[in-house]
C-alpha positions in Angstrom: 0.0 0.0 0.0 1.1 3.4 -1.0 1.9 5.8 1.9 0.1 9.0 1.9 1.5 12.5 1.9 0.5 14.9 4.9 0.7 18.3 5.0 3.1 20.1 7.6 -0.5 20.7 9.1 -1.3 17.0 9.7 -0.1 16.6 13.1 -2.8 19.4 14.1 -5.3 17.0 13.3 -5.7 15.1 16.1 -6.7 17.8 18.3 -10.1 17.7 17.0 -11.3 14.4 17.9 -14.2 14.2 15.3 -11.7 14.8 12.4 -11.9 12.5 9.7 -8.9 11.8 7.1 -9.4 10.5 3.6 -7.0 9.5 0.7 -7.5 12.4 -1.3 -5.6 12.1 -5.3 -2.3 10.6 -2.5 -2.9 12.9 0.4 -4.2 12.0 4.0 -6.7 15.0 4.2 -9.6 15.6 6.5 -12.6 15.9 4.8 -14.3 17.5 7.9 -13.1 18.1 11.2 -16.6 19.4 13.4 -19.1 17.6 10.1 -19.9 18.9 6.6 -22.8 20.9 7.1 -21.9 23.1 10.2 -18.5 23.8 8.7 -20.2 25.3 4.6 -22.6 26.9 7.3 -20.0 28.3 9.3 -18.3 29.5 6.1 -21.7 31.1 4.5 -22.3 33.0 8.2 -19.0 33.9 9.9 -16.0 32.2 8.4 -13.9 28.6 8.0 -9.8 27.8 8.1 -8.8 25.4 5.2 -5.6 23.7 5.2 -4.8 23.3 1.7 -1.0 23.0 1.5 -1.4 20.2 -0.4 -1.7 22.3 -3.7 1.3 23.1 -5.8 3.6 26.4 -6.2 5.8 26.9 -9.0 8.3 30.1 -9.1 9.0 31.2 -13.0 12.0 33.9 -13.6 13.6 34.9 -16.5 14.1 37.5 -18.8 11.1 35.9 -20.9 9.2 34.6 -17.5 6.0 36.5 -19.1 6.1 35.5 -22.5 6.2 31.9 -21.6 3.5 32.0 -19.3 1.7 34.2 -21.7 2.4 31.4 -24.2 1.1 28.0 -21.5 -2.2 30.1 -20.2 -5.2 31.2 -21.6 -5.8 34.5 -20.0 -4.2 37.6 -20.4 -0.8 37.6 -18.1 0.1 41.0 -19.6 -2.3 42.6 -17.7 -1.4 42.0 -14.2 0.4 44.5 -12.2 2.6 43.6 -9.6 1.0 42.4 -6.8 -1.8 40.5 -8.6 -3.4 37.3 -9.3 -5.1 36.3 -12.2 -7.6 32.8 -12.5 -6.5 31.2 -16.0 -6.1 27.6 -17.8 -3.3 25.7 -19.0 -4.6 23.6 -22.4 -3.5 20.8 -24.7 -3.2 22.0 -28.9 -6.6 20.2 -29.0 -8.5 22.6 -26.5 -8.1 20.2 -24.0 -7.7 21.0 -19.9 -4.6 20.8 -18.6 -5.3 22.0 -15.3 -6.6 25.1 -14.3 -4.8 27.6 -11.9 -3.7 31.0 -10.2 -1.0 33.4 -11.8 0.6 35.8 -8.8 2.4 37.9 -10.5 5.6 39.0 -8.2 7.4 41.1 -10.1 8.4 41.9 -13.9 10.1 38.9 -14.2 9.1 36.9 -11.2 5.6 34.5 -11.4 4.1 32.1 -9.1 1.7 29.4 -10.6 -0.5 27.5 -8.1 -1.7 24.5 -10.1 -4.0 22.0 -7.8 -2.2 19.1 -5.9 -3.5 16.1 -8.1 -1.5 17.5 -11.0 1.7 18.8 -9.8 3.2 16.1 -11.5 1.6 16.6 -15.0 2.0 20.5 -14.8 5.4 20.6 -14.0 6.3 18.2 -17.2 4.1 20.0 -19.0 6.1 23.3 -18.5 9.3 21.4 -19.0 8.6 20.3 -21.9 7.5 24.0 -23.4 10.3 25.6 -21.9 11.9 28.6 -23.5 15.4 30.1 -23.3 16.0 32.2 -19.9 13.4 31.1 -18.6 13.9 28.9 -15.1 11.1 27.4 -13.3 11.3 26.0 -9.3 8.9 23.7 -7.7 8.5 25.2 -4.1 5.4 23.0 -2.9 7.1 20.9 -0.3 8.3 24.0 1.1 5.3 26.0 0.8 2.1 25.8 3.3 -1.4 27.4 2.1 -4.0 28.3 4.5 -7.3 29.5 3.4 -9.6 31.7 5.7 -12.8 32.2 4.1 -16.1 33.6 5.0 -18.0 37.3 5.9 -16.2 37.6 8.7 -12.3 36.7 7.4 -11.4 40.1 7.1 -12.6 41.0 10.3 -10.5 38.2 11.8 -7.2 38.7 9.6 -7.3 42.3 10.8 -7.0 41.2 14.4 -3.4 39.7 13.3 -1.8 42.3 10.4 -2.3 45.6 9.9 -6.4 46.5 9.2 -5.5 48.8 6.8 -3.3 46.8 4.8 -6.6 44.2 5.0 -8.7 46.8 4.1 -7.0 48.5 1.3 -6.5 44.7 -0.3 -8.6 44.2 -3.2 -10.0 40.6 -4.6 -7.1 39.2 -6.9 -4.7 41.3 -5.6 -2.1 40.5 -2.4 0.6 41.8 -0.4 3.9 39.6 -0.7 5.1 39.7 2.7 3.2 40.6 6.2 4.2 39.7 9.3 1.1 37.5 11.3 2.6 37.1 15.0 6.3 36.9 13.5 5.4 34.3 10.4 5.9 36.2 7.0 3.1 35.6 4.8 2.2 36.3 1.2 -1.8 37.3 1.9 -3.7 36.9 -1.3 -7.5 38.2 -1.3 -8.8 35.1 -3.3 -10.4 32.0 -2.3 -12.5 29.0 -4.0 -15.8 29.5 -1.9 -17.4 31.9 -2.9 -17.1 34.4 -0.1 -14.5 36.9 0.8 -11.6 35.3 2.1 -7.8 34.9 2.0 -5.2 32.6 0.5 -1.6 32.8 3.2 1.5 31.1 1.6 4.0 30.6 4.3 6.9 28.6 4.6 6.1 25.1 5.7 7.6 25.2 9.1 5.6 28.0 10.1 2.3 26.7 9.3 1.0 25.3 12.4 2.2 28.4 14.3 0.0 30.7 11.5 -2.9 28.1 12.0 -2.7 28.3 15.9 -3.0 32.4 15.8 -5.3 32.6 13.0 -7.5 30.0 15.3 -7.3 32.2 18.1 -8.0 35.6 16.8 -11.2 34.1 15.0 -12.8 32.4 18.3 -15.0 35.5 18.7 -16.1 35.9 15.2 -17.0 32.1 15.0 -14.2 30.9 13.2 -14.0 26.6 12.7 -11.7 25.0 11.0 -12.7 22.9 7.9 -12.4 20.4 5.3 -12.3 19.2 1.8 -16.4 18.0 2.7 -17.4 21.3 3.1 -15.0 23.1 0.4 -16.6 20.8 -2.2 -19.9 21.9 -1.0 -18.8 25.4 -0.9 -17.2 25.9 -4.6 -19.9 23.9 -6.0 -22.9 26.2 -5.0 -20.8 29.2 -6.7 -19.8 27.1 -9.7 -16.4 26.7 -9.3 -14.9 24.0 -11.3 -13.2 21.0 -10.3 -10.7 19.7 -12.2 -11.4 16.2 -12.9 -15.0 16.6 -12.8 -15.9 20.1 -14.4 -12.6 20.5 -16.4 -10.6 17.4 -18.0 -8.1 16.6 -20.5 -11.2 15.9 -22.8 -13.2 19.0 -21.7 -12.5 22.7 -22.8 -13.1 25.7 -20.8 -15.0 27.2 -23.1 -17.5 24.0 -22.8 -17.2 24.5 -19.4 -18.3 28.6 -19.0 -14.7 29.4 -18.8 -14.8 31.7 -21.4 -14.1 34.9 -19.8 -10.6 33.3 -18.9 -10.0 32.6 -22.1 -8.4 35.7 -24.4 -8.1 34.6 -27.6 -7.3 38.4 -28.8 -4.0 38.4 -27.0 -2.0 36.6 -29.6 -1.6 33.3 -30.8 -0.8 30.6 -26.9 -0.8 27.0 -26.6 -4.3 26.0 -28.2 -5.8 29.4 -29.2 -6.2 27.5 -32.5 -8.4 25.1 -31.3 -10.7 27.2 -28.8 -11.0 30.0 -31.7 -12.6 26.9 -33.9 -14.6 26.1 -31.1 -15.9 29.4 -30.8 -16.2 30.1 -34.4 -18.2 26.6 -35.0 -19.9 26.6 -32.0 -20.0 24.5 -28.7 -21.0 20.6 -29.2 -21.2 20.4 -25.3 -22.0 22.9 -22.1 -21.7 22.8 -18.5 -25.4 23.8 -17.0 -26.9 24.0 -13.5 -29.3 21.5 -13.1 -32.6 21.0 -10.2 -33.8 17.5 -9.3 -37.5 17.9 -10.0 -38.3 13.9 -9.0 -36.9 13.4 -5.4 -33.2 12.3 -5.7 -29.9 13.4 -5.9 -27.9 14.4 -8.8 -24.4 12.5 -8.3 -21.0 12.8 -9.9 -21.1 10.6 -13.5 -25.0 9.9 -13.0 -25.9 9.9 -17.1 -28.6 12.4 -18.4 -30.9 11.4 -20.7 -33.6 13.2 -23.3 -35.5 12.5 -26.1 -34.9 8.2 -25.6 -31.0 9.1 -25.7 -28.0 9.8 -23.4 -27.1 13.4 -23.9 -24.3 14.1 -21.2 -23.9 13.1 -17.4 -23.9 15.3 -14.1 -20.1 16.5 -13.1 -20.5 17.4 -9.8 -24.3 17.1 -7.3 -25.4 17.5 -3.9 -28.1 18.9 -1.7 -27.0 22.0 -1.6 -26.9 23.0 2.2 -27.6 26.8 2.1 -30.5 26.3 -0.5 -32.1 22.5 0.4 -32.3 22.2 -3.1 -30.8 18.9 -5.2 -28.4 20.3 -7.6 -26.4 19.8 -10.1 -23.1 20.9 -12.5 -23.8 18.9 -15.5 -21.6 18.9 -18.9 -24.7 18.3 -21.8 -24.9 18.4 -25.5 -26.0 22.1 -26.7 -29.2 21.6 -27.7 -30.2 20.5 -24.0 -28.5 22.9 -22.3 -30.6 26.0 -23.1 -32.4 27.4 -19.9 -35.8 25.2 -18.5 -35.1 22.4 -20.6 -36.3 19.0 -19.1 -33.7 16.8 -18.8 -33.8 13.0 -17.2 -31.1 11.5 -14.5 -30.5 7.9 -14.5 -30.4 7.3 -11.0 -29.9 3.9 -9.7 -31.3 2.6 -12.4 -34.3 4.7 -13.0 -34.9 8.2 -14.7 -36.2 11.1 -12.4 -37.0 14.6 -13.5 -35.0 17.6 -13.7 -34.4 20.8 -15.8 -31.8 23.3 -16.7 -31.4 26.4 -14.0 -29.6 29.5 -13.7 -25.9 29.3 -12.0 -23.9 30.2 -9.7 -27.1 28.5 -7.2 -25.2 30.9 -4.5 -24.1 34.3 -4.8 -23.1 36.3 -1.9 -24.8 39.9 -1.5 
């Protein structure tokens, strides 16, 4: 049997007896720590602590550091400023998804890709293997720790730790690459993948469980829990985050799945431009949609969708959704089912219940 990786946050575990670990793409992860429901709640309401060091940092430099990450993403890198972070997608020639991921940029030739943990591997070869003169690229996730603090009240909380007007002043996709939090030196980036305000702390590995302990501390008043992959699933999933593996694929295109606005095909010709402007110009075979259980049962991961006596797609990603109590869905379906009330049928367990296309995100903060 394979031995799982932990986190430098692992040993922290077992002071929350109800914590439970799963084998998550290698890694020994809790999926909840307090249970599911109260920790999304928790999130919605006040706010949640996330140990996700188990994603992946790379550090690109070079004289030509933009124009080869310019080249490997789909959104526009020369844009960013220093000091900010852009959403984007790496993709095969074919339109494919290689993974998708953050872009920090540190300085005029200084990036920092965080690509998510299942595909450290992958990404990194895939860099290598479109590598361009002067341009050097370091894998810093084994020394790098990521804590997420998300939720109404994270600002509130951070505050209590850094300077509040350095909070304050910190707008959404932008961060500040060094502030002290009770002697740890932190890059704080406003971004998160819940769908509430919140914050994204790289820190050097050994100083995570110290950063966890005051951040822990400081948020007692305000409600703060910590929480798990259970509830981040949950979370990103009622704002219509993707998944990779399950939204996004080697097989499925952002464009197919809503990811257009990340996609700048005006920018200049990038690893498969080609393919997603034939896309666009053609027209999308397949779309991701939002889909409501109309027949009592739940929407699951892979679940086919039916119409018309045929398959037509299958659900990505389903729950019951636990701020709305509604059965939901993310589901990738051909385009001519995917337009807005259509009626749709899920095989589930064998038998095909009711359902129809709805708006998304199902959450939206105010």
């Amino acid at each position: 049997m394979a031995v799982l990786k932990r986190t430098p946050l692992y040993p922290l575990y077992a002071g929350y007896p109800s914590a439970r670990c799963i084998d998550f793409g290698s890694w020994e992860l809790p999926v909840q720590f307090l249970g599911i429901t109260f920790e999304h709640e928790a999130v919605r309401t006040r706010a949640g602590l996330f140990d996700v060091s188990h994603m992946g940092e790379f550090i690109v430099t070079g004289q030509y550091a933009e124009t080869f990450v310019q080249r490997l993403t789909t959104n526009d890198v020369a844009k960013l400023t220093d000091g900010q972070a852009q959403y984007t997608l790496m993709c095969t020639q074919d339109g494919g998804t290689v993974d998708d991921l953050l872009v920090y940029k540190l300085s005029a030739d200084q990036f920092m890709l965080v690509v998510n943990a299942s595909n450290i591997e992958k990404d990194w070869q895939w860099l290598m293997d479109h590598l361009i003169g002067d341009v050097f690229i370091r894998d810093v996730s084994s020394e790098t720790a990521l804590l997420a603090l998300q939720g109404p009240r994270a600002a509130a909380i951070l505050s209590q730790v850094v300077d509040a007007n350095a909070i304050a002043s910190l707008k959404p996709f932008h961060f500040v690459r060094s502030l002290d939090i009770d002697g740890v030196q932190a890059l704080v980036s406003r971004t998160g993948y819940t769908g509430e305000d919140g914050f994204e702390l790289y820190v050097p590995a050994g100083d995570a469980q110290q950063l966890w302990r005051s951040l822990i501390v400081a948020g007692q008043p305000e409600g703060l829990v910590p929480c798990g992959l259970g509830a981040r699933d949950t979370l990103r999933f009622e704002a219509r985050l993707p998944l990779y593996g399950q939204e996004l694929a080697d097989d499925i295109s952002p464009l197919e799945a809503g990811l257009g606005p990340f996609v700048k095909l005006d920018k200049g010709p990038f690893i498969s431009s080609d393919a997603l402007s034939e896309q666009r110009r053609s027209g999308l075979k397949r779309k991701l949609v939002g889909i409501e259980m109309i027949d009592r049962g739940i929407p699951r991961s892979r679940y086919p969708i039916h119409a018309e006596g045929q398959i037509v797609g299958a659900v990505t990603t389903g729950t019951q959704s636990p701020t709305l109590k509604r059965n939901l869905g993310l589901a990738l379906v051909e385009t001519p089912y995917a337009a807005l009330g259509t009626k749709l049928l899920v095989e589930i367990r064998g038998k095909l219940l009711r359902a129809q296309v709805v708006p998304t995100p199902f959450y939206k903060r105010s």
